[in-house]
C-alpha positions as CSV (number, residue, x, y, z in Angstrom):
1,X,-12.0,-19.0,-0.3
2,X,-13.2,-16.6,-2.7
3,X,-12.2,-13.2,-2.7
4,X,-16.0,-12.3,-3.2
5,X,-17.1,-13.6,0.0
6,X,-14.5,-10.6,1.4
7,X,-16.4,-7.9,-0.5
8,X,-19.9,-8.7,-0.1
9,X,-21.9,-6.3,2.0
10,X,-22.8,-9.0,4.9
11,X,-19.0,-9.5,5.7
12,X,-18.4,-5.7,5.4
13,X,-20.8,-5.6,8.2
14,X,-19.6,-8.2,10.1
15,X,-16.5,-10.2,8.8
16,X,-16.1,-12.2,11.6
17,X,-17.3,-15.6,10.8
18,X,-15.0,-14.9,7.5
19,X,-11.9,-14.4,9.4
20,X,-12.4,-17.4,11.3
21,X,-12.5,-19.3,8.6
22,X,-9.6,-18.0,6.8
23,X,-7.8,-18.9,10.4
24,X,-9.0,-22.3,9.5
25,X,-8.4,-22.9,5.9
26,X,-5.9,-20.5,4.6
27,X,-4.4,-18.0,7.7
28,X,-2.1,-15.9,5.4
29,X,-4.6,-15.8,2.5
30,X,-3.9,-13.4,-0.6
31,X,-6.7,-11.6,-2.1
32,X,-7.1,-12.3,-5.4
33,X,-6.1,-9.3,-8.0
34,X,-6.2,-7.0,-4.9
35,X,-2.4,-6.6,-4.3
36,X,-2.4,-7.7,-0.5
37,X,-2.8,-10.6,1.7
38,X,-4.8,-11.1,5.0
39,X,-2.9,-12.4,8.1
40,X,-5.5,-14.0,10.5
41,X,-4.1,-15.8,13.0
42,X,-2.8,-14.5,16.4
43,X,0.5,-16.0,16.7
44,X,1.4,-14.4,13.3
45,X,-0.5,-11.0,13.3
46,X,2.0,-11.2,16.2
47,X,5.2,-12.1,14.2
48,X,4.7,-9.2,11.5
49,X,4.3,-6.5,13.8
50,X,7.0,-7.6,16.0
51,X,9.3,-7.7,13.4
52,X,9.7,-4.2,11.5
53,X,13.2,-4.9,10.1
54,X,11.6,-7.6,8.0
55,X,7.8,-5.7,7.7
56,X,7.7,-2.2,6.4
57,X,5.0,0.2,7.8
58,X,6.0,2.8,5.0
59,X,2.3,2.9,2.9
60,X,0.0,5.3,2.8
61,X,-2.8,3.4,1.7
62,X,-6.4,3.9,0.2
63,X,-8.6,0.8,-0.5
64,X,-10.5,1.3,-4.0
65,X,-13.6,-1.2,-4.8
66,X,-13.2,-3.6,-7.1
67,X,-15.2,-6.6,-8.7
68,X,-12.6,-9.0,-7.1
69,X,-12.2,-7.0,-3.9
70,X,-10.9,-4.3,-2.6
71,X,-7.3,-3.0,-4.1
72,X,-5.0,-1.2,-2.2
73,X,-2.9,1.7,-3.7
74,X,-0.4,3.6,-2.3
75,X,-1.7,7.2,-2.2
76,X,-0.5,10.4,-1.8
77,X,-2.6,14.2,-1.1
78,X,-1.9,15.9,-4.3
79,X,0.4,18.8,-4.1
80,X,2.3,17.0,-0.6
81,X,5.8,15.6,-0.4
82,X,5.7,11.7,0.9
83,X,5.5,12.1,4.4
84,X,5.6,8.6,6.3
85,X,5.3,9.5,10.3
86,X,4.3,7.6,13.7
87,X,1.8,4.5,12.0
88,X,3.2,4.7,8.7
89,X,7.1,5.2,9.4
90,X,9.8,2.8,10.2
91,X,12.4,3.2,12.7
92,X,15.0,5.2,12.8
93,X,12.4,7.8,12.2
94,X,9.5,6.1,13.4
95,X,11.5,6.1,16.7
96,X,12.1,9.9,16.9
97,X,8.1,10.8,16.0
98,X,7.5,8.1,19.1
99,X,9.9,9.4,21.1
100,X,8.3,12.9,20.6
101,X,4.6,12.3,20.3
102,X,5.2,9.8,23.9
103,X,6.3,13.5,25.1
104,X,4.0,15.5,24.3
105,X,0.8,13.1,24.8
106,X,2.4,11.7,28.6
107,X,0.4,10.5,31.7
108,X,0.4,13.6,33.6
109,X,-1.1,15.7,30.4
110,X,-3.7,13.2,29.8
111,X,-4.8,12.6,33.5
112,X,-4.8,17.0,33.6
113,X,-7.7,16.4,30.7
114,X,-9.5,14.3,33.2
115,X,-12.3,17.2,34.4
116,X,-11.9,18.6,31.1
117,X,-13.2,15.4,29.4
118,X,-15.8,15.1,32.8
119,X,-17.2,18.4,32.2
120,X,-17.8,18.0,27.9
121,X,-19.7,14.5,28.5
122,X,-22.1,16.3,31.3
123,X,-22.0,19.1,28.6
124,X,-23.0,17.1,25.7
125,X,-25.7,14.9,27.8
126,X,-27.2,17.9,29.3
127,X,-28.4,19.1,25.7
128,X,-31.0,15.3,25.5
129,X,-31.3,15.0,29.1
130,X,-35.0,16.3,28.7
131,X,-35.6,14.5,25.4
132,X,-35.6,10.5,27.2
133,X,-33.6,9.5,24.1
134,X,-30.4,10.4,22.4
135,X,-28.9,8.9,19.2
136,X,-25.5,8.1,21.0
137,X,-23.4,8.3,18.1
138,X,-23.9,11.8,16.7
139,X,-24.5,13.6,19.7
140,X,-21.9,11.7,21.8
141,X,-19.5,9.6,20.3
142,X,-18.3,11.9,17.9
143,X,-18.6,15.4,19.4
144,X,-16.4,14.3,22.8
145,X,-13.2,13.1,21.1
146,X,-13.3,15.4,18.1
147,X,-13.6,18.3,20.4
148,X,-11.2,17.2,23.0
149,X,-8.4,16.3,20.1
150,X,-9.3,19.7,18.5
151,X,-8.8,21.4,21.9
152,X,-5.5,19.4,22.2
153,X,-4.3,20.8,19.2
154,X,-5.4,24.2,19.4
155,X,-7.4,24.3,16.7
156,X,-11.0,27.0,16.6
157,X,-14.1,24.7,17.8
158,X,-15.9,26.6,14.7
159,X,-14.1,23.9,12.4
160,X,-15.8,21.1,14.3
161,X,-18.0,20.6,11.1
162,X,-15.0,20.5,8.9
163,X,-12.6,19.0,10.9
164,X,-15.2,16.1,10.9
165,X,-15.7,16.2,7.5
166,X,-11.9,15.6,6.9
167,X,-11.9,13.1,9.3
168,X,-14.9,10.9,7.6
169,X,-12.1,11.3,4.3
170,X,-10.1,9.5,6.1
171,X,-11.9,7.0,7.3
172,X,-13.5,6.3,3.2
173,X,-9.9,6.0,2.2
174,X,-9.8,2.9,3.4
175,X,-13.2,1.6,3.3
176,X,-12.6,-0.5,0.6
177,X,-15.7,0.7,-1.4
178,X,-14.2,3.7,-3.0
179,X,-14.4,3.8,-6.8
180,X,-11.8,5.7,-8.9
181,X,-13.9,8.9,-9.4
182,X,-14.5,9.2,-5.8
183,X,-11.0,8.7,-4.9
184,X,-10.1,11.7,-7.2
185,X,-12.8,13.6,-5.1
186,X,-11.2,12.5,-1.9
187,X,-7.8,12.5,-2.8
188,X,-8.9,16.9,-3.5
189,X,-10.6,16.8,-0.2
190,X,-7.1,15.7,1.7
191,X,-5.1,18.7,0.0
192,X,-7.6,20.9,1.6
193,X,-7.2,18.7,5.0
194,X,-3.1,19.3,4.6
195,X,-3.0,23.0,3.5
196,X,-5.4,23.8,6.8
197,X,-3.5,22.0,9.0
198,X,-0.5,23.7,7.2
199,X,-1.7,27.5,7.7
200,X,-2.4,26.7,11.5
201,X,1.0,25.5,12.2
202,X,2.4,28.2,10.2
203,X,0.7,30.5,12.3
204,X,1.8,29.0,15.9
205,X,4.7,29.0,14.9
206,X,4.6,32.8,15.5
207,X,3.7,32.4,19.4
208,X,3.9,28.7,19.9
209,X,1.5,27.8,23.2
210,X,1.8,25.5,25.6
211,X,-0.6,22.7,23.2
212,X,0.5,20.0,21.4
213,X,0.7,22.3,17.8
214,X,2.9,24.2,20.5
215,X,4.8,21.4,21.0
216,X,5.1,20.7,17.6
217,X,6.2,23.9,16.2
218,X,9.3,23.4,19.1
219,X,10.1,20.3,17.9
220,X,11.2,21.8,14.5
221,X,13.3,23.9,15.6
222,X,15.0,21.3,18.3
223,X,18.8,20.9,17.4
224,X,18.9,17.5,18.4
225,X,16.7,15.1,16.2
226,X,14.3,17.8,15.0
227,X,11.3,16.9,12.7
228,X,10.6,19.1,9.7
229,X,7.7,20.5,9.2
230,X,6.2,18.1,6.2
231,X,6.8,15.3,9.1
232,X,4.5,18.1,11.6
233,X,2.1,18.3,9.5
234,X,1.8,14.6,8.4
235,X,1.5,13.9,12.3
236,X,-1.1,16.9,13.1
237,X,-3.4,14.6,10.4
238,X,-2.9,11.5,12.0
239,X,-3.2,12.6,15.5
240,X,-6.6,14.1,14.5
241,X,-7.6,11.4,12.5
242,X,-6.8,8.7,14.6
243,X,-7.7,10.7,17.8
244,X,-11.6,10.9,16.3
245,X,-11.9,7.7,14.7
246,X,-10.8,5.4,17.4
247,X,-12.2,7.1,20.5
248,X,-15.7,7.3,18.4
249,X,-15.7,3.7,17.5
250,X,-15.0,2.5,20.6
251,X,-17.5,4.8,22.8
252,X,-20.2,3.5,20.3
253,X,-19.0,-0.1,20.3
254,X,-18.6,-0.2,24.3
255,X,-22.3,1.8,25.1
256,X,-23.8,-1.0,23.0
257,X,-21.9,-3.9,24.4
258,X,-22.8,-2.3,27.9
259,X,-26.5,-2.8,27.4
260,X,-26.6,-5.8,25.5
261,X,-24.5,-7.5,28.5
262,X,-27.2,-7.5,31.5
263,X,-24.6,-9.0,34.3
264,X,-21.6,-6.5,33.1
265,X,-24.5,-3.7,33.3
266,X,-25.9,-4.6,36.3
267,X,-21.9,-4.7,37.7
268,X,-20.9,-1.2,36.1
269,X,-24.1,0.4,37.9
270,X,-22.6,-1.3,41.3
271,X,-19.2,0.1,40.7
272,X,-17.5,2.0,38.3
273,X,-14.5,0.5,38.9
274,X,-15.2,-2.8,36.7
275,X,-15.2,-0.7,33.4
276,X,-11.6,-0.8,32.6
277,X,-11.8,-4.5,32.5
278,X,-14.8,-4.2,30.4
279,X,-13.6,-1.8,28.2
280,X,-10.4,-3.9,27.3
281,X,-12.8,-6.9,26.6
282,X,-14.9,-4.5,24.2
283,X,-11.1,-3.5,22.5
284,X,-10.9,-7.2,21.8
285,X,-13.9,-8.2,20.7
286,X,-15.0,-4.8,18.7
287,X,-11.9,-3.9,17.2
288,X,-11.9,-0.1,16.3
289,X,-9.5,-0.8,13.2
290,X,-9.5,-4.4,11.7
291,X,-6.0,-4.1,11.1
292,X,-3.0,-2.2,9.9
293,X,-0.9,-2.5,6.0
294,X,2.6,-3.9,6.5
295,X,4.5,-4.5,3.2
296,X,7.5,-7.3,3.2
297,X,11.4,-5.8,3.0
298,X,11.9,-9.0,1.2
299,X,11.2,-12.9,0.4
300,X,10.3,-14.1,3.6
301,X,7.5,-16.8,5.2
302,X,4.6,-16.2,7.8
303,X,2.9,-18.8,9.3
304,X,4.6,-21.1,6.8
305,X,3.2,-19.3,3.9
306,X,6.0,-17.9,1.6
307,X,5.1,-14.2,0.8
308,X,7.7,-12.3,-1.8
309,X,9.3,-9.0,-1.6
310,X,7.4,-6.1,-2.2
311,X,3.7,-7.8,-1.1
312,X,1.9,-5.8,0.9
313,X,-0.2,-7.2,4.0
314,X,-3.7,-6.2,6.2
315,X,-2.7,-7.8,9.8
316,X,-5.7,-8.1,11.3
317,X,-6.2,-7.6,14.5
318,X,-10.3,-8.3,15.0
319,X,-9.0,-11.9,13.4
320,X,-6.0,-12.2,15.6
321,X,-8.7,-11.2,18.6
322,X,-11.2,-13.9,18.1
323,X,-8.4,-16.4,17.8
324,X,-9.5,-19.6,20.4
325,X,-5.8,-20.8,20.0
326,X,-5.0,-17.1,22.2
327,X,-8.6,-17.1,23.6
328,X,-9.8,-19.6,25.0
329,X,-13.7,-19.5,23.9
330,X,-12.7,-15.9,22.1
331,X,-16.2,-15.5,20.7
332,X,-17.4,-15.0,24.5
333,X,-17.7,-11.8,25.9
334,X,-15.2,-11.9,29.2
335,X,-13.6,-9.5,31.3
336,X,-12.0,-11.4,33.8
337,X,-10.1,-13.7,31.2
338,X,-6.4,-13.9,32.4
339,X,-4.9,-12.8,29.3
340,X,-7.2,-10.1,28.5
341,X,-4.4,-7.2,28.2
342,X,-2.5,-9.2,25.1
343,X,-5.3,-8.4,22.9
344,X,-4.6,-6.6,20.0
345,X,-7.3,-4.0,20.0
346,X,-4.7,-0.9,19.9
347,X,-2.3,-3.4,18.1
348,X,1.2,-4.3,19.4
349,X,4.5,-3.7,19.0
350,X,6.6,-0.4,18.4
351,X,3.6,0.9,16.7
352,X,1.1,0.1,19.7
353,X,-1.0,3.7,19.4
354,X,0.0,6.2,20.9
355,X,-3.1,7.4,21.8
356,X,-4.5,4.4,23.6
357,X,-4.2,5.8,27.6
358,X,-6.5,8.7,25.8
359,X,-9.3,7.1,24.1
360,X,-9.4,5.0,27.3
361,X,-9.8,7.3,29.8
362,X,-12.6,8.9,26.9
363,X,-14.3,6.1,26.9
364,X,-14.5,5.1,30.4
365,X,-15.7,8.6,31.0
366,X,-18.7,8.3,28.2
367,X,-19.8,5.1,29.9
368,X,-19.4,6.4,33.9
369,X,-21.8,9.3,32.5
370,X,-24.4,7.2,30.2
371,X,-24.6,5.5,34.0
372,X,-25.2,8.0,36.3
373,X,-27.0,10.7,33.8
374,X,-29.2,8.6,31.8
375,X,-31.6,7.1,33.9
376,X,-33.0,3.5,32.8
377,X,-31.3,3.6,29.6
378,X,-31.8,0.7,27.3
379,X,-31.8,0.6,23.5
380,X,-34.6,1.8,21.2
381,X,-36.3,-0.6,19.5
382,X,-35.8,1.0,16.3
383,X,-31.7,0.0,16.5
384,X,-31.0,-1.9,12.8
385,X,-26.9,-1.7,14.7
386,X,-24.9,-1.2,11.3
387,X,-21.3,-0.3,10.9
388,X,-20.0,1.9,8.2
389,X,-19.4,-0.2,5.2
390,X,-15.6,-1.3,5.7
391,X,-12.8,-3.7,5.2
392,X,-10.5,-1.3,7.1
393,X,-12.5,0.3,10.4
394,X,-15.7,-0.5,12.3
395,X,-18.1,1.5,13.8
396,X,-21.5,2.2,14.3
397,X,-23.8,4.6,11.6
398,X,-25.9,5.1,14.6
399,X,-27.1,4.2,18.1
400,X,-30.3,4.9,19.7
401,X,-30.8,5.2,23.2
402,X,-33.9,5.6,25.2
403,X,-33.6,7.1,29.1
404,X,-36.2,8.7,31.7
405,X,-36.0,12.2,31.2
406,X,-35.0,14.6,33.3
C-alpha cells in the first residue's frame, strides 16, 4: 500500500474500499513517515482497546498534512497544563472521570431531556416547515445537539455561534489536512476555547446549579477522589466537543441513510419503533469517528504484527465495522443482523462514550420528527453528499431535503 492512496481526496471522502484492503493485505499497516499505524481488522481494533494496560490513551493529538500523509503530533492549547481526562486518560484516573461523568450524565437525567429535546426539533422544523425544503445539516443537525449540550452545561445560547466555531477547531485538529501555519492559528483558537470554558466554571463555582458545570464545580471540592479543576475544564471541552460532533454526524448520516433505504423508510413511517435498530445499523456502517489514537506502553504484537514501544496507533472503527469476518456481508445495510450491538460505532471497552444513550435518543428524536413533520420528504436533486475532508471524523458538509410545505 502506499501511504498516498491514504491522503488522496477520494479516500478522505470515502476510505472504505481502502480499509478493506488494508484488512486484506496488511491489517496493522504503518503509515509511512507519519508516526502511527492503522489497525483494521475487527478482532484486533478489539484487542487494543480491550487492553489499556498494554495501549495508552494518554495523546492529545492533531493530525498535520503532509506529502506522505497525515502526521500526528501530540498537542497541547498554549498556555494549559497537560490535562489527559475521560477519552484521553488511562485508568486509575480515567476510572474516576468515568465514574463521575456516568453520574452526572445517568439514565434518569437523560430520559428527563426527553420533551426538552421533543420540543427543540419541532422548534427548529417549525422555522422551514413553510419553505418545502430544508438543508438538514445546518439548520438541524448541528443546532439540536449543540444547543441541548450547551443547555446541559449551562452555558448562554448567545455563544451558539462561538461555541460552534470552537467545536469545528476541534474537529480540524484532526482532519489530517492541517498545515503548520494553520495549526498555529488553531492551536490560538483552543486557548480562547479553554480560557472561556475557564471563566464559566470560575463563575459557578460561586452558586453551583443543579447542571452538569454544577456538577462539576462539586466534584472539585469532593473529599473523596476529587478532580481538580485543570481535569474540569479539560472534560467541559470534551463533553462539548464530543457532545456536538457525534450527535451531528450521526443525525446527518442516519436522515440520509433513511431516504436512500426505501423498505427501512417505508417501515419507520409504519412504526417508530424500528429506528433503534436502524440507527445502530447507521452507527456501524457510517461511523461518526473513524477511530480513536492508542500509543503502545511497550514492545508488544497485534494481529501478529510486532509494533515497538512508544508507536502510536489510529484503531479504526469504520474498518473494524465493515469487517465480513464480524459481519457477515458487512457492506449490506441490515438492521436485523444478530450481532448488530457489537459494532464499534461508539467504540468499546472502558472508553465506550459516555455520551452514546444521548446522541441516541437525539437522533432517534431528529428522525421520529423528519417523519411526522416533513411531509413527502425525499432528497434534492442538487445533493453532491460530501463529508468534511478527514482521516479522523465523517460527516456531511450538507444535506438537502425537499418536503410539502406546510
Amino acid at each position: 500500500m502506499e501511504s498516498a492512496d491514504y491522503w488522496g481526496p477520494e479516500v478522505l471522502e470515502c476510505p472504505h474500499a481502502f480499509h478493506r484492503a488494508l484488512r486484506t493485505e496488511s491489517p496493522v499497516y504503518e503509515v509511512p513517515g507519519a508516526g502511527y499505524y492503522l489497525v483494521t481488522r475487527y478482532k484486533d481494533v478489539q484487542y487494543v482497546v480491550m487492553h489499556p494496560e498494554v495501549f495508552s490513551s494518554n495523546l492529545i493529538p492533531a493530525l498535520r498534512g503532509e506529502h506522505g500523509g497525515p502526521t500526528v503530533l501530540g498537542f497541547r492549547a498554549q498556555g494549559q497544563e497537560p490535562t489527559d481526562v475521560l477519552g484521553t486518560a488511562d485508568p486509575p484516573a480515567h476510572t474516576r472521570h468515568r465514574r463521575l461523568v456516568t453520574k452526572i450524565l445517568n439514565v434518569r437525567r437523560i430520559a428527563l431531556l426527553e420533551p426538552a429535546i421533543r420540543a427543540l426539533a419541532h422548534q427548529l422544523v417549525d422555522a422551514v416547515a413553510a419553505r418545502g425544503a430544508v438543508e438538514w445539516m445546518e439548520q438541524f443537525a448541528v443546532p439540536l445537539p449543540l444547543t441541548i449540550i450547551t443547555d446541559l452545561l449551562a452555558l448562554p445560547r448567545s455563544d451558539h455561534e462561538t461555541l460552534r466555531l470552537w467545536s469545528d477547531v476541534g474537529v480540524e485538529l484532526l482532519s489530517g489536512a492541517t498545515t503548520p501555519e494553520r495549526l498555529a492559528q488553531l492551536n490560538a483558537l483552543t486557548a480562547d476555547w479553554f480560557a472561556y470554558l475557564g471563566e464559566h466554571f470560575d463563575r459557578h463555582c460561586q452558586s453551583p446549579g443543579d447542571d452538569l458545570m454544577g456538577d462539576l464545580v462539586r466534584a472539585t471540592r469532593d473529599p473523596e477522589g476529587a478532580i481538580s479543576r485543570n481535569e474540569a475544564i479539560a472534560m467541559l471541552v470534551q463533553l462539548l466537543s464530543a457532545g456536538t460532533e457525534t450527535t451531528t454526524s450521526l443525525i446527518g448520516s442516519a436522515a440520509l441513510r433513511l431516504l436512500q433505504e426505501p423498505g427501512a423508510l417505508a417501515a419507520a413511517r409504519r412504526d417508530h419503533s424500528v429506528l433503534a435498530n436502524f440507527i445502530e445499523e447507521t452507527l456501524r456502517l457510517e461511523s461518526p469517528f473513524y477511530g480513536h489514537f492508542r500509543i503502545a506502553k511497550t514492545d508488544t504484537e497485534i494481529g501478529g504484527v510486532r509494533v515497538p514501544a512508544g508507536a502510536r496507533l489510529l484503531v479504526l472503527w469504520s474498518s473494524g465495522n465493515r469487517d465480513d469476518e464480524q459481519f457477515a456481508d458487512a457492506e449490506r445495510f441490515d438492521p436485523s443482523r444478530p450481532n448488530l450491538k457489537t459494532h464499534l460505532g461508539f467504540g468499546q471497552g472502558i472508553h465506550l462514550c459516555v455520551g452514546a444513550p444521548l446522541a441516541r435518543l437525539e437522533t432517534r428524536i431528529a428522525l421520529e420528527t423528519l417523519l411526522d413533520r416533513l411531509p413527502g420528504v425525499r432528497l434534492a436533486l442538487d445533493n453532491d453528499l460530501r463529508h468534511v475532508p478527514s482521516v479522523f471524523v465523517r460527516r456531511l458538509k450538507k444535506l438537502h431535503l425537499e418536503f410539502s410545505p406546510a
